[in-house]
TORPA-4810 file (N, C-alpha, C, O; in nm, 3 decimals):
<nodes>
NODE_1_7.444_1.827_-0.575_7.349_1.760_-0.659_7.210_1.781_-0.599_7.193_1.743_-0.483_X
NODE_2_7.106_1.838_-0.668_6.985_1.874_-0.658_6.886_1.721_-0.687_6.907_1.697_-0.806_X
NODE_3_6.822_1.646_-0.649_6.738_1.530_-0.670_6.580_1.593_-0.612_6.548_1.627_-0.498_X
NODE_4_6.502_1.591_-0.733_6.381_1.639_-0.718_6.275_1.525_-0.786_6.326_1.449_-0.868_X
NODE_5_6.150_1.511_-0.760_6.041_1.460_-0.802_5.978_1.535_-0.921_5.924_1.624_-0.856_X
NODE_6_5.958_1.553_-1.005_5.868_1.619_-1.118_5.730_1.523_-1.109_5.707_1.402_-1.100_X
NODE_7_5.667_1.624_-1.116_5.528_1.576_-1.181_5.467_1.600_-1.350_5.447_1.707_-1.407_X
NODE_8_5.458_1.533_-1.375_5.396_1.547_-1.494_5.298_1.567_-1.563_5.211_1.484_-1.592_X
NODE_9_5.304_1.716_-1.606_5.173_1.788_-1.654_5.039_1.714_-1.731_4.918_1.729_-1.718_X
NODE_10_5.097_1.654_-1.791_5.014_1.554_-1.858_4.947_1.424_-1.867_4.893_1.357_-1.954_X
NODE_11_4.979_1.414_-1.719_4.877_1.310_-1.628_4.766_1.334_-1.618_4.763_1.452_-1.582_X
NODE_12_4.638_1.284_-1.629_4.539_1.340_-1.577_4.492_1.275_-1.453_4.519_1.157_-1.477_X
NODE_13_4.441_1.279_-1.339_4.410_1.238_-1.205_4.278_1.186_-1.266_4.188_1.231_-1.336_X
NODE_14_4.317_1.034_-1.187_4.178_1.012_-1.222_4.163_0.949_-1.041_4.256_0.965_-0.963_X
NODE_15_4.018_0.873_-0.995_3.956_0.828_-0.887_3.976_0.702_-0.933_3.944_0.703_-1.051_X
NODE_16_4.015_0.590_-0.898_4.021_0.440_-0.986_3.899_0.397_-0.856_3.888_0.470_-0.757_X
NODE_17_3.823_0.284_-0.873_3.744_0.201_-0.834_3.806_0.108_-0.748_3.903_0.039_-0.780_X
NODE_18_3.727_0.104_-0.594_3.775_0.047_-0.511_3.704_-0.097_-0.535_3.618_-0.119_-0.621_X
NODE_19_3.754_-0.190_-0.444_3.639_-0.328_-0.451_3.756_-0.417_-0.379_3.878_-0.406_-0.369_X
NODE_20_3.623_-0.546_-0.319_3.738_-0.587_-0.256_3.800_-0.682_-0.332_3.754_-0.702_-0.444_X
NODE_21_3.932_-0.770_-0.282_4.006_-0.866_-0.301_3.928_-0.979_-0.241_3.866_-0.968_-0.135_X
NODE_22_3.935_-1.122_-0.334_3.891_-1.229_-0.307_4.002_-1.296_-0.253_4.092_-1.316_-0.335_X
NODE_23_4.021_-1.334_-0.145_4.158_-1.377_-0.044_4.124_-1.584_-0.022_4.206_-1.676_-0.023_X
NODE_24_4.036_-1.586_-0.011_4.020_-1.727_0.009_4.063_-1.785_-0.143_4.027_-1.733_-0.249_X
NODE_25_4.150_-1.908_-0.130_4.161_-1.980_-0.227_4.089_-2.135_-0.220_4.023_-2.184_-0.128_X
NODE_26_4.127_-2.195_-0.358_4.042_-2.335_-0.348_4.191_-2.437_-0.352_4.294_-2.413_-0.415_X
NODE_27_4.161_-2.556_-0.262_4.283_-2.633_-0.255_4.245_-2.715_-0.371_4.138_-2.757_-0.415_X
NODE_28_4.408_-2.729_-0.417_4.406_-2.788_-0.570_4.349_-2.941_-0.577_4.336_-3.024_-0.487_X
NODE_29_4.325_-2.948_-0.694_4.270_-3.126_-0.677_4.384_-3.223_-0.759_4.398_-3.220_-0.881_X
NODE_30_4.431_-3.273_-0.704_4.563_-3.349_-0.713_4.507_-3.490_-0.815_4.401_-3.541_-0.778_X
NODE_31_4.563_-3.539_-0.917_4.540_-3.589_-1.017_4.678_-3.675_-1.028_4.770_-3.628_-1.095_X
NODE_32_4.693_-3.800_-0.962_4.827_-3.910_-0.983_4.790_-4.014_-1.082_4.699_-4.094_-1.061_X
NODE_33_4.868_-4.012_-1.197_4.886_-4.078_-1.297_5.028_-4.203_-1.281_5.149_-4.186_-1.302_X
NODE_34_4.967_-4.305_-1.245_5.102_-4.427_-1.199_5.138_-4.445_-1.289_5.065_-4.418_-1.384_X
NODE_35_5.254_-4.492_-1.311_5.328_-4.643_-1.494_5.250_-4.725_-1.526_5.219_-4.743_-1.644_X
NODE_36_5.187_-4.815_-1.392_5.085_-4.876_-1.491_4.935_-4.849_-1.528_4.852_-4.928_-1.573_X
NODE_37_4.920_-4.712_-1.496_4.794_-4.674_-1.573_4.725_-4.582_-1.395_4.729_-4.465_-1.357_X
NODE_38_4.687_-4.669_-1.351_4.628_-4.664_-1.227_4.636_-4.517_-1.231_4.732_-4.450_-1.268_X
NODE_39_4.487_-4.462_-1.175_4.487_-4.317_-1.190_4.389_-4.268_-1.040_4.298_-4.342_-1.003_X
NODE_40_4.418_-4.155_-0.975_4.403_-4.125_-0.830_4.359_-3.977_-0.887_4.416_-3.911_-0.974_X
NODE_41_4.228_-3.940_-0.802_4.204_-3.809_-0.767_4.171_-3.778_-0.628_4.059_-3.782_-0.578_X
NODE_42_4.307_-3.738_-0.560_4.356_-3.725_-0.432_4.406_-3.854_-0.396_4.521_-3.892_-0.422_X
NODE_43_4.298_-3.939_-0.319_4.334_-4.085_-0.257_4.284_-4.197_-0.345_4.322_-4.314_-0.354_X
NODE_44_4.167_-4.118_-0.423_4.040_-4.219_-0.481_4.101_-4.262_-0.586_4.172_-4.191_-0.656_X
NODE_45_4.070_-4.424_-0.614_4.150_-4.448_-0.757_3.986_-4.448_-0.855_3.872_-4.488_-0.830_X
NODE_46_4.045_-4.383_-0.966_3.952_-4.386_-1.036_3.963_-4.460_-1.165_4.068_-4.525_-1.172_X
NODE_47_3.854_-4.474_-1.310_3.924_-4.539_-1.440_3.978_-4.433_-1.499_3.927_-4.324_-1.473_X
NODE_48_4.073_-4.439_-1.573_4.144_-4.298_-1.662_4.026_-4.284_-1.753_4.023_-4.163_-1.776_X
NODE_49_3.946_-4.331_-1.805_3.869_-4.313_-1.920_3.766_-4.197_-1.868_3.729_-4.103_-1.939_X
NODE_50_3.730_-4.217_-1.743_3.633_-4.134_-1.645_3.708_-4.008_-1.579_3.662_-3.936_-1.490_X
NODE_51_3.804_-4.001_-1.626_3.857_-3.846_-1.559_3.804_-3.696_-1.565_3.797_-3.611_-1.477_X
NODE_52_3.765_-3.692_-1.724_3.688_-3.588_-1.762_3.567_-3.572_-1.661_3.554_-3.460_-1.612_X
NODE_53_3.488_-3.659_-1.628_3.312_-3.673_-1.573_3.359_-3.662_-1.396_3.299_-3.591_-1.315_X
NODE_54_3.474_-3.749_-1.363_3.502_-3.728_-1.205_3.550_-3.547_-1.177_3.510_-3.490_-1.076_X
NODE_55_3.606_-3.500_-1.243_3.662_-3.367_-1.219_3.543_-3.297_-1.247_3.514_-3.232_-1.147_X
NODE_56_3.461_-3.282_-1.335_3.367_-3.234_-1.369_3.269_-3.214_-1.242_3.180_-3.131_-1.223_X
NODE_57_3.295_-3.273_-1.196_3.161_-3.303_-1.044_3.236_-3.254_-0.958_3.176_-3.232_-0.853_X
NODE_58_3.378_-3.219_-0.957_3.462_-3.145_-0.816_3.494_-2.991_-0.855_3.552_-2.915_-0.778_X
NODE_59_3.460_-2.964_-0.954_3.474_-2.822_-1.021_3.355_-2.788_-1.058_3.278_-2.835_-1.141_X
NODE_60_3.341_-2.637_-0.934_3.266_-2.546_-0.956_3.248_-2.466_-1.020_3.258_-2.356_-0.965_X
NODE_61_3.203_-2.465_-1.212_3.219_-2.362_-1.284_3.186_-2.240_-1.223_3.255_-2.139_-1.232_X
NODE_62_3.069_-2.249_-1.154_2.963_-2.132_-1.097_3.020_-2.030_-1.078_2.989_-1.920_-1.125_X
NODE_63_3.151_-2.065_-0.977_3.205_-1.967_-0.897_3.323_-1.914_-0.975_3.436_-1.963_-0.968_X
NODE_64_3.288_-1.811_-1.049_3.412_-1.736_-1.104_3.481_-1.667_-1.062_3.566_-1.616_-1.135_X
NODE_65_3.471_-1.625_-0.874_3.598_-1.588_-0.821_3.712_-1.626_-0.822_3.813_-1.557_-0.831_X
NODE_66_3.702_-1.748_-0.813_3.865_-1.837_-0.793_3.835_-1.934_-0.909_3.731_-2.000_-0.914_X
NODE_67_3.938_-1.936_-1.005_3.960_-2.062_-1.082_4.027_-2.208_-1.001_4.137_-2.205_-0.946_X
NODE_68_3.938_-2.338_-1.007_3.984_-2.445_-0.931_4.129_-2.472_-1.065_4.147_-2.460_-1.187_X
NODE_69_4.196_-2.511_-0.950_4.302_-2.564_-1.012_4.348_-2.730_-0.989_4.337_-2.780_-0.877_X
NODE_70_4.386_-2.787_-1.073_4.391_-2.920_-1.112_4.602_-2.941_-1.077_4.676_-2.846_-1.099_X
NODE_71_4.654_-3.067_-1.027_4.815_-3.047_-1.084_4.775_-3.223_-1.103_4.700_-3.312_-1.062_X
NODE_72_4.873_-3.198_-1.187_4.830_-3.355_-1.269_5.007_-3.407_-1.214_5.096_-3.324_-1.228_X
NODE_73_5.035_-3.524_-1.165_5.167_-3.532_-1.142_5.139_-3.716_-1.192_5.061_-3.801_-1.151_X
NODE_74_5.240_-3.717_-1.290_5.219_-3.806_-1.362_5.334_-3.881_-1.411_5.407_-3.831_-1.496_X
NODE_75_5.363_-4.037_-1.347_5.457_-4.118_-1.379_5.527_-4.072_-1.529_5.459_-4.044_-1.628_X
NODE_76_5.681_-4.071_-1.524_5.776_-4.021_-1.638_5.718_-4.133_-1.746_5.657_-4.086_-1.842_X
NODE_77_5.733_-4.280_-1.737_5.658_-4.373_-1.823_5.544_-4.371_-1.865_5.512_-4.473_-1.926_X
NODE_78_5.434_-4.260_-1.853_5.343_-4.305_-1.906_5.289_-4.219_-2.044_5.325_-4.101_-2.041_X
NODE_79_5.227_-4.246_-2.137_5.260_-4.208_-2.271_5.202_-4.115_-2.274_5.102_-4.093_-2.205_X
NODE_80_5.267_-4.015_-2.380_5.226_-3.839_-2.426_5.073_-3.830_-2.448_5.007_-3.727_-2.450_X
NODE_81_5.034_-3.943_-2.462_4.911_-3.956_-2.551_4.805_-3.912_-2.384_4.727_-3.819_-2.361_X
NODE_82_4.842_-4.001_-2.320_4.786_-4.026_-2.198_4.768_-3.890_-2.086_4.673_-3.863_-2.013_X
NODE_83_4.932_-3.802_-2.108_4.938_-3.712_-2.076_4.826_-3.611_-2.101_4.747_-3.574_-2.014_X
NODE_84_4.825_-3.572_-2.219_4.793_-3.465_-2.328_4.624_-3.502_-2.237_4.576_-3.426_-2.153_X
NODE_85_4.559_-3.643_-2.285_4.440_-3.632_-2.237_4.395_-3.571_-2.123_4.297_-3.497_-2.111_X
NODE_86_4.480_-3.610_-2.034_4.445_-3.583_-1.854_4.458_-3.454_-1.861_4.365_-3.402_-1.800_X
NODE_87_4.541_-3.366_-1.915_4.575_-3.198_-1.939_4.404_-3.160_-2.025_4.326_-3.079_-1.977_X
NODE_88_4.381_-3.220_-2.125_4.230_-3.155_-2.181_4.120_-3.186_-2.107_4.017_-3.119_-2.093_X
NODE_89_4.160_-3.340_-2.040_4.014_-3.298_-1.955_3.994_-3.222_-1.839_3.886_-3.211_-1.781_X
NODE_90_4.098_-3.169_-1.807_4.106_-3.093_-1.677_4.100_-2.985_-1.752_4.004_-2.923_-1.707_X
NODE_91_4.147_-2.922_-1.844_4.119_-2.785_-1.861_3.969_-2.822_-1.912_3.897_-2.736_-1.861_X
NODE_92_3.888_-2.913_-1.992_3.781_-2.891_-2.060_3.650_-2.863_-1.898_3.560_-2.779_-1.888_X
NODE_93_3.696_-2.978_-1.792_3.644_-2.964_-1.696_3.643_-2.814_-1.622_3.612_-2.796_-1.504_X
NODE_94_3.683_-2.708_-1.714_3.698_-2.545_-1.632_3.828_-2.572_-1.523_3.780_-2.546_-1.413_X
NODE_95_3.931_-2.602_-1.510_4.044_-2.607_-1.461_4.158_-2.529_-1.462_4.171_-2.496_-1.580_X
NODE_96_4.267_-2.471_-1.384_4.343_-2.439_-1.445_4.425_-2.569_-1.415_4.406_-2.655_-1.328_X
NODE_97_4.519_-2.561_-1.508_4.637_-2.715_-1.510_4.771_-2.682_-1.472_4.834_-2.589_-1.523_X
NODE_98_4.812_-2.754_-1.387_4.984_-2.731_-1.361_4.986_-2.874_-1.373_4.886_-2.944_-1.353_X
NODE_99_5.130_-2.930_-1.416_5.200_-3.014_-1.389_5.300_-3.023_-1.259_5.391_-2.944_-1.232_X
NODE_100_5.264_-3.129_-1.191_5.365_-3.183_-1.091_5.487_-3.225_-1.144_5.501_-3.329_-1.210_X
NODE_101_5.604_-3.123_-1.108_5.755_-3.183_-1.163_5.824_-3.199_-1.008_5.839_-3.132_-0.906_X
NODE_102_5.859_-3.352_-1.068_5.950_-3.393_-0.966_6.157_-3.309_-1.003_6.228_-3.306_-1.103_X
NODE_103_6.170_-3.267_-0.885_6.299_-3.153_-0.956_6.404_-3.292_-0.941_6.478_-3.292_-1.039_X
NODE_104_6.425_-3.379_-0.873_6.494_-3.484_-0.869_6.564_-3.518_-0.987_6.634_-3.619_-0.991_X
</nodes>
């Protein structure tokens, strides 16, 4: 058995563009949503109504190297409605959004 490489005539070679890689990342900003409402960005408790305007001030649109990322981890009891919001204001705040799932 003969095993050979072919090249293919109809490639054309091109030079692609070097540049560097942006290696530093941004640590996520952690967003705890309790059962009874009580709402935390990191340690800080904040009002839920003010979530949009607090994230807004910790996200650097400017910097379009790294998208800041948001994880929203949020009591199973607390309502879709409530959910859904905390997910738009973090993305409206320039965010990307993950949810915190507990695998439990």
């Amino acid at each position: 058995m003969i095993i050979s490489t072919l090249a293919n005539p109809n490639v054309i070679k091109v030079t692609n563009p070097k540049y560097k890689t942006q290696t530093s990342t941004k640590q996520s900003i952690i967003v705890s949503i309790k059962k009874d409402g009580r709402t935390y960005i990191g340690q800080q408790q904040i009002v839920f109504d003010s979530l949009y305007a607090e994230l807004s001030k910790r996200i650097d649109i400017k910097d379009t190297t790294i998208k800041q990322s948001v994880v929203i981890n949020a009591d199973t009891s607390i309502s879709y409605n409530n959910l859904i919001k905390a997910l738009g204001d973090a993305k409206r705040a320039g965010a990307a959004v993950n949810l915190g799932v507990d695998a439990h």
